[in-house]
Structure formats: C-alpha cells, structure tokens
C-alpha angles and dihedrals in degrees: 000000000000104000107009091118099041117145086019116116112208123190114221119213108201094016100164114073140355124014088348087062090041100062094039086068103041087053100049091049082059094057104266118143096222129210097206106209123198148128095247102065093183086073098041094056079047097062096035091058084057103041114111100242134011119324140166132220111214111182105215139124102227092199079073128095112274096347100110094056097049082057092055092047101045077050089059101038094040091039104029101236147012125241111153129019123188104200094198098145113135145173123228123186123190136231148047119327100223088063096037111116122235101226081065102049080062092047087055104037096040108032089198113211127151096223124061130194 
C-alpha cells in the first residue's frame, strides 16, 4: 500500500490516540501528508514525530465554535491543500448508564455547534 496516497493531504479528527492514531498512521505509511487534529496536543506532537512524511499537529476541540474550521483552513494553508478528512473525533463519558444524565448522552451523541467544516 506504501505510496497510493502520495501527494494527498488528509485531516485526522481524534488523532491522538485509538482508531483516530491509527489511521494517521495508516495513512502516512500510504504516502498522505496528515494534519492530526485533537484536544492533547502533547500526543499529537508525539505521533506526528513518528509518522512516516510530513504531518501537523494542530491542538482544537472541533465540537467548539469555529475550531474545526480553523483546522480545515491552518491544513490548507500549512499543507497546501485538503483531500481526505477522517472526522473520528468522539466523546466518551464514564460511568454507569442508570446514573448518566440525559442532557450528556446528547452531548455525546450530538456535539451542537453552529459552524461546520
């Protein structure tokens, strides 16, 4: 698979650990340049030191106002350009179901924001 996506840029969502990191680096041992997106930057700067070509770690929670477009648009401007996105990001709250609040299940499951990618 090594160099089927070469000269391609592709944005990570939840890039810092699990399925998100994953995929970064899938991707980057297929050639992609990757823009890894996450709220823990520390991890992020981690991965991308270890990806195979050139990556970018860009710190944002993209379930904030405006934050997953100015993710979109530092990937452009630092990459030059924006062919794949894997929008993985997730939410995870703990503990057990009977005592979750509602109001966080939506939270979880419908991240609202008034301004998409």
């Amino acid at each position: 698979m090594t160099g089927t996506l070469d000269g391609t840029v592709a944005l990570v969502t939840g890039a810092s650990s699990g399925t998100g990191e994953a995929t970064a680096r899938v991707l980057a041992a297929a050639g992609a340049r990757i823009a890894a997106v996450a709220r823990r930057k520390d991890r992020l700067d981690v991965l991308v030191s270890e990806l195979a070509g050139e990556g970018l770690a860009i710190e944002a929670d993209i379930g904030a106002d405006g934050q997953a477009a100015a993710a979109v648009e530092r990937t452009v401007t630092e990459l030059g350009r924006l062919d794949i996105v894997v929008n993985n990001a997730g939410m995870m709250l703990l503990g057990p179901i009977e005592d979750a609040p509602v109001e966080e299940w939506r939270r979880m499951l419908v991240r609202p924001t008034t301004q998409a990618f």
